[in-house]
C-alpha positions as CSV (number, residue, x, y, z in Angstrom):
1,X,26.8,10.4,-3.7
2,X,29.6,12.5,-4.3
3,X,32.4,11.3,-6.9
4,X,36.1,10.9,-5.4
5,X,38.3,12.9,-8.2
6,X,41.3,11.9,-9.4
7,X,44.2,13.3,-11.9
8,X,47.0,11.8,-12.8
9,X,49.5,13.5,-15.5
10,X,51.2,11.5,-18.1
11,X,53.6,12.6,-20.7
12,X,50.9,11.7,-23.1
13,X,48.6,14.0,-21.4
14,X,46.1,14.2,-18.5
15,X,44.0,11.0,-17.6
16,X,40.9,11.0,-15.4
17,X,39.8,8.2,-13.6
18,X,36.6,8.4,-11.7
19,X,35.8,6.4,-8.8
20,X,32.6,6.7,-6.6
21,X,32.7,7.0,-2.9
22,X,29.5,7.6,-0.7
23,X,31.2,9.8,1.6
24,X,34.9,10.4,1.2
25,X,35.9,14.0,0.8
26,X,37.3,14.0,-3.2
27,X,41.2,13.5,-3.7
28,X,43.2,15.9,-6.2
29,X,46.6,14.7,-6.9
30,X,47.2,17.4,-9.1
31,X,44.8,20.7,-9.7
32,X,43.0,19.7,-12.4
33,X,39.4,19.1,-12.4
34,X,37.8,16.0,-13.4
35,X,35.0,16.8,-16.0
36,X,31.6,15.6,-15.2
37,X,30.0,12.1,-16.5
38,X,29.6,11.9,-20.2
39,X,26.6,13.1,-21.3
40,X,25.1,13.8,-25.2
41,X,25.3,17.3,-25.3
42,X,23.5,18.7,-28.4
43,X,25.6,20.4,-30.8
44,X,22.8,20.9,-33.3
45,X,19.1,20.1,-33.6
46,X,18.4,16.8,-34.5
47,X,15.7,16.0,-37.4
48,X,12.9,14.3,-35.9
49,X,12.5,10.4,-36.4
50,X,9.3,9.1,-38.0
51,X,6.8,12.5,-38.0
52,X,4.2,11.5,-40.0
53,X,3.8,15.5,-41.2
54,X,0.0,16.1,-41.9
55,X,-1.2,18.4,-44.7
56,X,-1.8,20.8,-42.9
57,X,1.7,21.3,-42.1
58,X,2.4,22.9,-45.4
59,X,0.0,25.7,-44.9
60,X,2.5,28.6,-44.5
61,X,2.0,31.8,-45.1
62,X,4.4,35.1,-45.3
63,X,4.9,37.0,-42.1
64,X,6.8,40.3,-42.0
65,X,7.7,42.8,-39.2
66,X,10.1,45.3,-37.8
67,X,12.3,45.2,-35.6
68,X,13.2,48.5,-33.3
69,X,16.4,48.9,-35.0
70,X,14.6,49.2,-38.6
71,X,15.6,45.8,-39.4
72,X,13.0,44.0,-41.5
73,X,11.8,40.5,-40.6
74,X,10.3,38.3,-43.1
75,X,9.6,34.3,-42.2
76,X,7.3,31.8,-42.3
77,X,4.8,30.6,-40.2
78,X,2.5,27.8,-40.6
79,X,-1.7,28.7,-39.6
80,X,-2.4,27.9,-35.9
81,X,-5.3,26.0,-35.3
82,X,-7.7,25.8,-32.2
83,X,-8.6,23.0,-30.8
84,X,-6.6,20.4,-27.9
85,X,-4.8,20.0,-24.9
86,X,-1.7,21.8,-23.7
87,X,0.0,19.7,-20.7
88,X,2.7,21.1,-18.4
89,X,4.4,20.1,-15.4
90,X,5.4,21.7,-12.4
91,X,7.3,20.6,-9.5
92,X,5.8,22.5,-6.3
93,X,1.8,22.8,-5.3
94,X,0.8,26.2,-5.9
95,X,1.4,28.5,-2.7
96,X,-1.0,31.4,-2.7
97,X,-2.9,32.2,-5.7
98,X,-3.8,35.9,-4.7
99,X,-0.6,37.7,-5.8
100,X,-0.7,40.6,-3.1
101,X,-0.1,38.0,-0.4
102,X,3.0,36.6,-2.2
103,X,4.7,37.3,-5.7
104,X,4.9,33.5,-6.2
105,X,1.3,32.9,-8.0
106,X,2.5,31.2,-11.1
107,X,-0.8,28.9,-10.9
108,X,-3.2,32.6,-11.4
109,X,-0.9,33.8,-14.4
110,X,-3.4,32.2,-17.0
111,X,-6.5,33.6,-15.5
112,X,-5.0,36.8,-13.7
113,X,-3.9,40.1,-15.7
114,X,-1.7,42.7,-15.0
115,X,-1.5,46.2,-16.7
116,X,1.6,45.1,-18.6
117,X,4.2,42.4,-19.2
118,X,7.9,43.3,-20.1
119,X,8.2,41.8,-23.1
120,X,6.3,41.5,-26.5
121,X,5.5,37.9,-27.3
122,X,5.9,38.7,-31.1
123,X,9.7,40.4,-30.3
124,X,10.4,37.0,-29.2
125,X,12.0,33.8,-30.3
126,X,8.7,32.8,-32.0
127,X,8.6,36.0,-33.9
128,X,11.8,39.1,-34.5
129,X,14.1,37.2,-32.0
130,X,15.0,40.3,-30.4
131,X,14.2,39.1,-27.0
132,X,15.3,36.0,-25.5
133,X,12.4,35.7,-23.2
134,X,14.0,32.3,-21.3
135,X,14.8,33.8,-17.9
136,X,13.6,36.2,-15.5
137,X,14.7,39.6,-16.1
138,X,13.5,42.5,-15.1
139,X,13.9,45.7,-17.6
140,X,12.1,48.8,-15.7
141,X,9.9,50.7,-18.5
142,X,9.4,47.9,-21.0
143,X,5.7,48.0,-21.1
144,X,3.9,45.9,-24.0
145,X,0.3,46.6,-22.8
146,X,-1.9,44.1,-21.1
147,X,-5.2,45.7,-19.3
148,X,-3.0,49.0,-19.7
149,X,-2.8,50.5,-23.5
150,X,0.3,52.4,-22.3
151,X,1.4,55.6,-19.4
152,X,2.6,58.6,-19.3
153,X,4.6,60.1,-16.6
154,X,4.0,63.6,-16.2
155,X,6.3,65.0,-13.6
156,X,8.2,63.4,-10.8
157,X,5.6,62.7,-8.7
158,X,2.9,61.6,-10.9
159,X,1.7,57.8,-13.1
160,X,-1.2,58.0,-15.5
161,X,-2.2,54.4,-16.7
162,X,-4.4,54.1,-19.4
163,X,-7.3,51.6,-19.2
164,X,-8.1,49.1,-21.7
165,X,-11.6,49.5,-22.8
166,X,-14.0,46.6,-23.9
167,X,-12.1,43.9,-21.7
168,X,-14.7,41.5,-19.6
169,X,-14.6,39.8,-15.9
170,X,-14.7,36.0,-16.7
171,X,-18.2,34.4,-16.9
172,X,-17.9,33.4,-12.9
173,X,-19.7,34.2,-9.8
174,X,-19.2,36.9,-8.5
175,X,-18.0,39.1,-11.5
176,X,-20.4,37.2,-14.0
177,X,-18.9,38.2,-17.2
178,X,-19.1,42.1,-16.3
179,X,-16.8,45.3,-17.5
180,X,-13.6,45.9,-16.3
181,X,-13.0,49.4,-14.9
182,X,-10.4,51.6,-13.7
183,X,-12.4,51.6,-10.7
184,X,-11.3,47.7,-10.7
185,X,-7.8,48.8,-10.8
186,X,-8.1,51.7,-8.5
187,X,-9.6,48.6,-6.0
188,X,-7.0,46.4,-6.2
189,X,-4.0,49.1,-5.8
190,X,-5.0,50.3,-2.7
191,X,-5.2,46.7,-1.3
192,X,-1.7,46.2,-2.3
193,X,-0.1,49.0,-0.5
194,X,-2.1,48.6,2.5
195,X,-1.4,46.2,5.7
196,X,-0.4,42.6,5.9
197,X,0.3,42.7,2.3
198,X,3.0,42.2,-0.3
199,X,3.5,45.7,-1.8
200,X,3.5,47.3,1.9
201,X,7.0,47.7,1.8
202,X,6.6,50.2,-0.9
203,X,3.6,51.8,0.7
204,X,6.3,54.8,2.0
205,X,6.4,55.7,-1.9
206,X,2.9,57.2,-2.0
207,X,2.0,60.7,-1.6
208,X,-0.5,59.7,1.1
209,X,1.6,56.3,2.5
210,X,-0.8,55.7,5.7
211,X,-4.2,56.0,3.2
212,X,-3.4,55.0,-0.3
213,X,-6.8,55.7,-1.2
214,X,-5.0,59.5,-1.4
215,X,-3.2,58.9,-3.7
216,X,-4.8,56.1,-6.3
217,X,-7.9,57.4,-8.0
218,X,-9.9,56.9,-11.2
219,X,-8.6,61.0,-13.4
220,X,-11.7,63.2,-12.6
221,X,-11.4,63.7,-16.4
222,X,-11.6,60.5,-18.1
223,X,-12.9,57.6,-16.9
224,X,-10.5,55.1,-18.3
225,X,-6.9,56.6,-17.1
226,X,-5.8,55.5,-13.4
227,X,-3.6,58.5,-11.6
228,X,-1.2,57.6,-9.2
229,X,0.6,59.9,-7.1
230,X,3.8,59.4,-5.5
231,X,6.7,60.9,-3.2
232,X,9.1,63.1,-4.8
233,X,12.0,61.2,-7.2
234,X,10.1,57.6,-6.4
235,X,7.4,57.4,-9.7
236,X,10.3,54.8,-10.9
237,X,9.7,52.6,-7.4
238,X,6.2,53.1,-7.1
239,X,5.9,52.3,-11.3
240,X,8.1,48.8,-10.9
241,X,5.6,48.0,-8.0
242,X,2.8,48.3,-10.3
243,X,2.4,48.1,-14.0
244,X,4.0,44.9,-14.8
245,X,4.4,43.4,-11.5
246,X,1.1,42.6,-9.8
247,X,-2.1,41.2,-11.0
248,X,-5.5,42.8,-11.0
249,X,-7.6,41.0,-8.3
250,X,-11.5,41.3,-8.7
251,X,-12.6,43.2,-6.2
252,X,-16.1,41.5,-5.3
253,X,-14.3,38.3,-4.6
254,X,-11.8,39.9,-2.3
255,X,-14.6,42.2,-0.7
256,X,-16.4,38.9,-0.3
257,X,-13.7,36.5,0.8
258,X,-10.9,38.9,2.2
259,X,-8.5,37.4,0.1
260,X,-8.9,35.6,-3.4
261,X,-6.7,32.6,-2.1
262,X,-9.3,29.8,-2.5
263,X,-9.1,28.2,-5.8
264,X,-12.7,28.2,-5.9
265,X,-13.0,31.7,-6.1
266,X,-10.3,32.8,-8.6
267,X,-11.4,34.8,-11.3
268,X,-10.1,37.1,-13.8
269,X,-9.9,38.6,-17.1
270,X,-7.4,36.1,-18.7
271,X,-7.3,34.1,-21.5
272,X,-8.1,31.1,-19.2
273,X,-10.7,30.5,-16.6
274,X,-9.3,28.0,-13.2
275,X,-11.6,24.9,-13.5
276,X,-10.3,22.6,-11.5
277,X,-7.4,21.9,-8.6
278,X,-6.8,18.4,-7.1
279,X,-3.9,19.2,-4.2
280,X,-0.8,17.4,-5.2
281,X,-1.6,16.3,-8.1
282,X,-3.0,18.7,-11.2
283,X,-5.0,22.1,-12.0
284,X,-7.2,22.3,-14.8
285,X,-7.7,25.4,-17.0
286,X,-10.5,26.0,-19.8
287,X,-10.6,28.6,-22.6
288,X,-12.3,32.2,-21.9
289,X,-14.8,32.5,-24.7
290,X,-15.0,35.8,-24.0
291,X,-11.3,37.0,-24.0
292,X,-10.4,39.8,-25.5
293,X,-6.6,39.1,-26.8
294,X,-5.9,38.6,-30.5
295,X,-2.7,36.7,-31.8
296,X,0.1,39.4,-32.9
297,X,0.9,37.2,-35.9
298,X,-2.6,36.7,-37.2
299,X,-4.3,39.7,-35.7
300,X,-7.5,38.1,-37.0
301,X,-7.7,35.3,-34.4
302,X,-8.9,35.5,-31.1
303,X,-7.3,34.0,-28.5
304,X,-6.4,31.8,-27.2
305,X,-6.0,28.6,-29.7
306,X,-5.8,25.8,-26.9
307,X,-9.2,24.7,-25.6
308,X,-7.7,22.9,-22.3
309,X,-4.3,23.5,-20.1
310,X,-3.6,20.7,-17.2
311,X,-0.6,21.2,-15.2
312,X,0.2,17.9,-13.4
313,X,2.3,18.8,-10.2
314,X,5.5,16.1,-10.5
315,X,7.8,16.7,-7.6
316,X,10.4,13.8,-9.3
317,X,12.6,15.1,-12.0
318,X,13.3,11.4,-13.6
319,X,9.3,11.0,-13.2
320,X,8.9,14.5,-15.4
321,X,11.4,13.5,-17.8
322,X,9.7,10.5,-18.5
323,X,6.8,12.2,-19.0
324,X,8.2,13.9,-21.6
325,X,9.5,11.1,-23.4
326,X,6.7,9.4,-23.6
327,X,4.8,12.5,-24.5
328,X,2.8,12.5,-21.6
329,X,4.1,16.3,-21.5
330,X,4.6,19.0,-23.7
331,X,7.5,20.5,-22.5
332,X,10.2,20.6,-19.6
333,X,12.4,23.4,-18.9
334,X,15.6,24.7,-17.6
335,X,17.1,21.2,-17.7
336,X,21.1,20.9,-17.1
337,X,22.9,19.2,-19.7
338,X,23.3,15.9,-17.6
339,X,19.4,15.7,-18.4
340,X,19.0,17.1,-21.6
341,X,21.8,15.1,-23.0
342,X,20.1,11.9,-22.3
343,X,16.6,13.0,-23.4
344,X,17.5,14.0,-26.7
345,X,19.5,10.9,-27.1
346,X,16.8,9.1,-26.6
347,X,13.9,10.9,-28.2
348,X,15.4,12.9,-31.1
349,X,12.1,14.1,-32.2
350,X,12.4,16.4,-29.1
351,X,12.3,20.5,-30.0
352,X,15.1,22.3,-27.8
353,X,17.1,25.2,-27.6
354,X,20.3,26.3,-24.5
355,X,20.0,29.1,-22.6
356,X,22.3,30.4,-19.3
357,X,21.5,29.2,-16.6
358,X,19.0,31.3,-14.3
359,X,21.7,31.8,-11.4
360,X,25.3,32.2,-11.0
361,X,27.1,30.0,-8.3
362,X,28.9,32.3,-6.0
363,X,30.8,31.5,-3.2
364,X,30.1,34.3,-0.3
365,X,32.0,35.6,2.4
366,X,31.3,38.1,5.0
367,X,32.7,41.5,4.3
368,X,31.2,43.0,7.6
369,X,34.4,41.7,10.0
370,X,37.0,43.1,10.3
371,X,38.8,40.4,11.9
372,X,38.6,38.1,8.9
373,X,41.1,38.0,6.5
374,X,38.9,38.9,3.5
375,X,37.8,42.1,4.7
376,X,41.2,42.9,3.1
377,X,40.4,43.3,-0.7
378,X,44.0,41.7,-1.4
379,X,42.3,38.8,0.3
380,X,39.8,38.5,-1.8
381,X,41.4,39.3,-4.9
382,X,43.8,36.2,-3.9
383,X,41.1,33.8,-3.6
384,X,39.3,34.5,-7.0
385,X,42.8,34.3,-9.0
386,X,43.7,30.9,-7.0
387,X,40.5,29.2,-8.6
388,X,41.1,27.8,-12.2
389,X,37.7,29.0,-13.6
390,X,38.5,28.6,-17.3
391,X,39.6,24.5,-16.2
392,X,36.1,24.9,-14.5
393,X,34.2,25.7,-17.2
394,X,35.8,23.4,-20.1
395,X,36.8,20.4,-18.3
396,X,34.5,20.0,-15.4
397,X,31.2,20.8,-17.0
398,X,32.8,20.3,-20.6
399,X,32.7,23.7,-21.9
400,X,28.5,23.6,-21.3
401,X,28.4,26.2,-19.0
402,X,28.8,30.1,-18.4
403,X,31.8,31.9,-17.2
404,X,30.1,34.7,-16.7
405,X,26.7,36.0,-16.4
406,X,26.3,38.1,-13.4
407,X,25.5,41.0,-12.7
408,X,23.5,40.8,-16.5
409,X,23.4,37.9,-18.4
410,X,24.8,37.8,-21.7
411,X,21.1,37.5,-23.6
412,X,19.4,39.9,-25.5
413,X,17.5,41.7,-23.1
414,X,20.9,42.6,-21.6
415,X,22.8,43.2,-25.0
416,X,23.5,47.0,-24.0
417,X,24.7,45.9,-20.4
418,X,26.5,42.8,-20.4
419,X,30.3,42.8,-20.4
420,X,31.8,39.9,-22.1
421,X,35.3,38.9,-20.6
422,X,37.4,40.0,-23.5
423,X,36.0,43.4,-22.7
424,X,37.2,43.8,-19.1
425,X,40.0,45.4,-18.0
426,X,43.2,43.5,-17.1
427,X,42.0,43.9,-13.3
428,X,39.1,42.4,-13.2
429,X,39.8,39.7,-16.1
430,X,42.3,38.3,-13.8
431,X,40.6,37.5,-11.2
432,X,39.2,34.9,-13.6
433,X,42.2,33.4,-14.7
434,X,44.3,31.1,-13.1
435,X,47.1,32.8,-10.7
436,X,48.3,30.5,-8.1
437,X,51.2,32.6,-7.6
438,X,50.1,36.2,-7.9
439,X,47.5,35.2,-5.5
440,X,50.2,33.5,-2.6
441,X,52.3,37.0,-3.6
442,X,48.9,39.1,-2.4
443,X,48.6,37.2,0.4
444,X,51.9,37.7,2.1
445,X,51.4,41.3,1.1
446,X,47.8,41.2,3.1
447,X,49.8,39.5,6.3
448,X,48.9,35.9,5.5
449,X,52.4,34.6,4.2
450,X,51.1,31.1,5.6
451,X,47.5,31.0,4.3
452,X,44.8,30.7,7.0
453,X,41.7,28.7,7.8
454,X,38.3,28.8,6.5
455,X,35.1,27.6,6.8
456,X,31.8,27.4,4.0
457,X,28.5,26.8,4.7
458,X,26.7,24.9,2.0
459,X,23.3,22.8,1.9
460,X,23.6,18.8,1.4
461,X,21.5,19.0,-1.9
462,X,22.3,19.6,-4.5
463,X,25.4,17.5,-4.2
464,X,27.2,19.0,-7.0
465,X,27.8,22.4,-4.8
466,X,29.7,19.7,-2.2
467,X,31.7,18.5,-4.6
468,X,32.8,21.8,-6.6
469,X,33.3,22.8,-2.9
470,X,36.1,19.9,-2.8
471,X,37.7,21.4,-6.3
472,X,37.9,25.0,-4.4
473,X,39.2,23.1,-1.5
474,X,42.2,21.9,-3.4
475,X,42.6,25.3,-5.7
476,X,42.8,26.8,-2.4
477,X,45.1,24.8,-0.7
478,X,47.8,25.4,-3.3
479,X,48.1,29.0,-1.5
480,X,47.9,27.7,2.0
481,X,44.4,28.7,2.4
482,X,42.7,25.4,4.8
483,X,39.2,25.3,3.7
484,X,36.5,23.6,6.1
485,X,33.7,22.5,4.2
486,X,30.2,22.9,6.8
487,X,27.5,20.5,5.4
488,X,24.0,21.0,6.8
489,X,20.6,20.8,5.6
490,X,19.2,22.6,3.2
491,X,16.9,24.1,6.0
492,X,19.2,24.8,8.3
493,X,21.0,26.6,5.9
494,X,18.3,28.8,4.9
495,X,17.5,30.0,8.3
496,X,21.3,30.4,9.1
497,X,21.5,32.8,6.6
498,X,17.9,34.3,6.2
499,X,19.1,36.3,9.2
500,X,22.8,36.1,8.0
501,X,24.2,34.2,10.8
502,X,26.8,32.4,9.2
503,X,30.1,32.2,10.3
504,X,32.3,33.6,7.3
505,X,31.3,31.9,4.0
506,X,28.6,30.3,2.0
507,X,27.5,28.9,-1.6
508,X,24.5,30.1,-2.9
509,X,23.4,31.5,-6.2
510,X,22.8,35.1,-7.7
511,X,20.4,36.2,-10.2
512,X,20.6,39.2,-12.6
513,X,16.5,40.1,-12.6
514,X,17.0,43.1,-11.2
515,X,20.4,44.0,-10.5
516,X,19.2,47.6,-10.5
517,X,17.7,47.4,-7.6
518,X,21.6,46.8,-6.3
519,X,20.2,44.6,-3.7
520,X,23.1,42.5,-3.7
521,X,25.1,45.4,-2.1
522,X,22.9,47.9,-0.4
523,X,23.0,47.5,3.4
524,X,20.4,45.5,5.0
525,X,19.0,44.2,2.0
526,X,18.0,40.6,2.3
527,X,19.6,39.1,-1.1
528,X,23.3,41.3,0.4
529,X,24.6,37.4,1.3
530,X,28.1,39.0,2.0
531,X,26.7,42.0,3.8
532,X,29.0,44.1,1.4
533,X,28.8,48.2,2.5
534,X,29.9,50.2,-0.3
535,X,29.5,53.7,-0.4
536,X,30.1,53.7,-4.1
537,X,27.2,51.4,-5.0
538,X,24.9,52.9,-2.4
539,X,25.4,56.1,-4.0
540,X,24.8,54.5,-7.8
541,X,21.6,53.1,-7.0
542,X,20.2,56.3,-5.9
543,X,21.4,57.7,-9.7
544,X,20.0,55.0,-11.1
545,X,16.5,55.7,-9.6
546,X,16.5,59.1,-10.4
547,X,17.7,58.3,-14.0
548,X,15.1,56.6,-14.7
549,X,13.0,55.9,-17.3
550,X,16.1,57.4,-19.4
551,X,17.6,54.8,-20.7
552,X,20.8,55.8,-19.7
553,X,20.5,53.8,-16.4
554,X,21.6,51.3,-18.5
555,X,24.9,52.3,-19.6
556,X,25.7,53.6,-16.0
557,X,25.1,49.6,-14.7
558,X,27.4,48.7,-17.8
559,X,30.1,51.1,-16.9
560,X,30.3,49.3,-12.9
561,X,30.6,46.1,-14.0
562,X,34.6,46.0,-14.0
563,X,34.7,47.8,-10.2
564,X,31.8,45.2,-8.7
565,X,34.3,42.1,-10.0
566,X,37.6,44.1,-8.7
567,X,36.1,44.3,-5.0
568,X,36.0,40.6,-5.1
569,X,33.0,40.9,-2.5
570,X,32.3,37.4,-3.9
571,X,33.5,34.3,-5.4
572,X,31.7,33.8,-9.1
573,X,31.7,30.0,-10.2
574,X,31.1,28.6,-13.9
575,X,27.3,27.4,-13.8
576,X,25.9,25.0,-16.2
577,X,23.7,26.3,-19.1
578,X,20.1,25.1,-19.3
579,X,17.9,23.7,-21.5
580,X,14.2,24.0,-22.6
581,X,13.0,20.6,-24.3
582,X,8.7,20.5,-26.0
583,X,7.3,18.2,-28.4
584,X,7.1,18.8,-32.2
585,X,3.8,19.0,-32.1
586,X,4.0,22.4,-29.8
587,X,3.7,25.2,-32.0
588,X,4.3,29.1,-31.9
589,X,6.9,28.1,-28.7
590,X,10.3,28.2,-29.4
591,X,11.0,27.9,-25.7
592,X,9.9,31.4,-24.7
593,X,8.6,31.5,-21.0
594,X,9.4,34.3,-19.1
595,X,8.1,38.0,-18.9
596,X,10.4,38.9,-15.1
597,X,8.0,37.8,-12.7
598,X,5.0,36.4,-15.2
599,X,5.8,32.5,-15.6
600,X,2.7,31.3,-16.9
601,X,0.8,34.0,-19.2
602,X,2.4,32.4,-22.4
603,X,-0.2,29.1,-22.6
604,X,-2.6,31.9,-24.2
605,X,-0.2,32.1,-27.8
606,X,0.7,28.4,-28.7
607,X,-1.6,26.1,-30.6
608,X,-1.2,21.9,-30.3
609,X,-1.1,20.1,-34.0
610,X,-3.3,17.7,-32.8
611,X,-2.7,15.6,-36.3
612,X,1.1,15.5,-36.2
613,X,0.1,14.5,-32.4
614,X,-2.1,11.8,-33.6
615,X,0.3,10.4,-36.3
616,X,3.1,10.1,-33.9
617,X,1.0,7.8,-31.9
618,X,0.1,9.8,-28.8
């Protein structure tokens, strides 16, 4: 149901009224924008109600570390203890659980490995706080060391990984508890770049790109180091392909079976071994005995703490949320505010901490005809200053929401990249601001004194798109510009512009994961939703790869920033911030859970109180 949106301005000020309609397109008397329904935002977290705390709660002891910078950490951390059940939710069945067929295997990340993860659990909110570790980002050549103890990267053409020695197969037909090898790793590589598989695509990269077996092999002189050799300038490619990106596949189950896709036969060197998988309804993990992690805080303990993880597949977002209310649950993440609100409200006991939201709204319009009127950069320009963003931001979503946080969000990971608005120059800062009037001035300068017509795709859920749609509608129509607003399904939609058939706009969202990979504006990439061609950033990517690892990348991604918002090539929106809720009785959490593309590795560091669990009645 989308609301009908009404301003009226008083000499007292501006009152909203809201009035529900089940299909009538919103009215805006004047431009201002009606802010959502009221919610309980948290300002602050709220001391939990009735926690019986056990005596064991008081068992803290000193922990102290460094960060990078020098800065010493010193905090303290009450003793995990092993024992319990972790319970999670997720909304979708699992679609593949061999990760060269598809990088979507969230359900194999507790039992699957790879040779790193991006970032260091203890660098995280639990631990130094230098890392966010809350959405998916993607820093090339962070490499805390998994089934890899590190690399080297001899020349341009060449990737030594160095094997992790004394780490076992899970106790499970066929591997049956024995040694991991480099050969293991050599095995599984080769499958990913050959046919019918995931990593194909970056099969070209290889020395030898028809037989990867060329150019993967165990070093001649030491057993435990992997070589890889790649085409000249592309070890940076051929490195983000690998390392932290895949997992390592047993390779007498896919010998075996083809594929490791049944359930049944998923195996790895994780801290948890696949038990059990009921279709549409949960999948069951059990401790490794035999893993061989320890905890970075208490380097004494073995991993993991948790003796049992179910994940119960809820499709219903009101169903999870009652789950976590009721502590059927642990934890729920990347909530909007219109659900957290509510949740904490009602069960104040609730852990939580805000984040930016994973995706930036953008509104996207073809810059690949020249017959259309944005093809004109004045155009464009025009559009962006005719939308109020600021009024956006503070009224609409009631100042719980980003203005900015694309092309890197503004979190730690990105600290040395991100841009804050204050920091742009006047050019691009306006495009942000509210100017109805500069905006009808370009314009008539463009050859559209009168405004023109347009039209947006945009899927029927969520609603909220349709109705921010209706806001732009009305921004828009200040400066002549007659927006049709194209509501299909959400299926339709994605097909329509899978193969970028759309007629000259859509809303969609952009991510910052890896905005180095500049797929948002290389030609013929498949994120490139307004088929932008810019030699400029064609040309920057290429530096960037060969840049790479020097850190220096990063500073020349900072310093294009102000020209990628000046072209305009897209409409950015305020998006809502997010929030991860868990139960006091989750420990070592902190809402940390994401490593780029690894989702579900983290289960392997938190321990459940299972007597603060108890006393609160659950």
């Amino acid at each position: 149901m989308i609301r009908k949106i009404i301003w009226m301005v008083g000499s007292g000020g501006m009152v909203a009224a809201l009035l529900l309609s089940a299909c009538a397109p919103a009215v805006v008397e004047e431009e201002k924008v009606v802010p959502k329904e009221e919610v309980v935002t948290p300002k602050e977290e709220v001391v939990p109600k009735e926690v019986v705390v056990p005596k064991g709660e008081g068992n803290l002891v000193k922990w102290t570390a460094t960060k990078r910078d020098g800065t010493v950490v010193e905090k303290m951390l009450e003793k995990p203890r092993y024992g319990g059940e972790f319970i999670f939710t997720n909304d979708v069945e699992p679609s593949v659980f061999d990760s060269i067929l598809d990088a979507s295997t969230w359900a194999s990340e507790p039992v699957l490995e790879r040779l790193a993860i991006q970032h260091d659990w203890m660098r995280g909110p639990a631990g130094t706080g230098e890392l966010d570790m809350m959405l998916h980002i993607d820093s090339p050549f962070s490499f805390t060391p998994m089934l890899a103890t590190g690399y080297e990267i001899p020349d341009d053409q060449t990737i030594i990984y160095h094997i992790r020695q004394g780490v076992y197969w899970q106790d499970k037909p066929p591997m049956n508890g024995r040694l991991f090898t480099a050969e293991d790793v050599v095995s599984d590589y080769i499958r990913l770049f050959g046919p019918g598989t995931y990593g194909r695509g970056r099969g070209p990269l290889l020395s030898d790109p028809d037989k990867p077996q060329n150019s993967i092999s165990v070093s001649p002189t030491n057993k435990w180091d992997v070589i890889v050799k790649t085409q000249p300038g592309t070890v940076p490619a051929v490195f983000m392909a690998m390392g932290c990106h895949r997992q390592i596949h047993p390779p007498e189950v896919t010998q075996k079976y083809g594929d490791m896709n049944d359930w049944k036969n998923v195996v790895g060197t994780g801290a948890y071994i696949l038990k059990d998988y009921v279709s549409a309804s949960s999948l069951t993990y059990v401790r490794n005995p035999n893993y061989w992690g320890n905890d970075p805080f208490f380097p004494e303990n073995r991993l993991p703490y948790v003796d049992t993880v179910k994940v119960l597949i809820i499709p219903d977002s009101s169903t999870q949320q009652a789950a976590l209310r009721t502590g059927k649950i642990d934890t729920l993440l990347n909530l909007d505010p219109d659900e957290a609100g509510p949740l904490l409200k009602s069960s104040p006991e609730l852990k939580w901490v805000k984040h930016v939201g994973e995706a930036q709204l953008t509104l996207n319009m073809r810059n690949d005809k020249p017959e259309q009127p944005w093809y004109d950069v004045r155009v464009r320009r025009a559009l962006a200053m005719a939308i109020n963003h600021f009024e956006l931001r503070d009224v609409y979503y009631k100042g719980d929401a980003g203005l900015l946080q694309w092309p890197a969000y503004p979190v730690a990971e990105w600290a040395d990249v991100y841009m804050p608005f204050e920091e742009l120059p006047a050019s691009a800062k306006e495009l942000f601001e509210y100017h109805p009037d500069r905006a009808k001035a370009l314009l008539a300068e463009a050859g559209y004194p009168q405004g023109f017509k347009a039209e947006v795709l945009v899927a029927s859920a969520p609603a909220e798109r349709i109705e921010l749609l209706q806001i732009i509608k009305e921004y828009w129509a200040k400066i002549g510009v007659d927006l049709k607003i194209d509501v299909q399904s959400p299926t339709v939609v994605a097909s329509t512009t899978r193969f970028k058939r759309q007629k000259e706009m859509y809303m969609a969202t952009m991510t910052s994961a890896s905005i180095y990979q500049m797929t948002y504006f290389r030609k013929g990439s498949g994120p490139n939703n307004s088929l932008v061609e810019d030699p400029k950033m064609e040309a920057l990517y290429v530096e960037l790869i060969k840049t790479m690892p020097d850190p220096k990348w990063r500073q020349m991604l900072r310093e294009v920033i102000p020209y990628i918002y000046e072209q305009a090539w897209f409409m950015l929106l305020p998006s809502p911030n997010q929030y991860n809720l868990w139960q006091p009785w989750l420990k070592n959490f902190e809402g940390a859970n994401r490593s780029h593309v690894a989702t579900f590795w983290w289960p392997q560091y938190i321990w459940i109180d299972q007597e603060m669990k108890a006393a609160m009645g659950h």
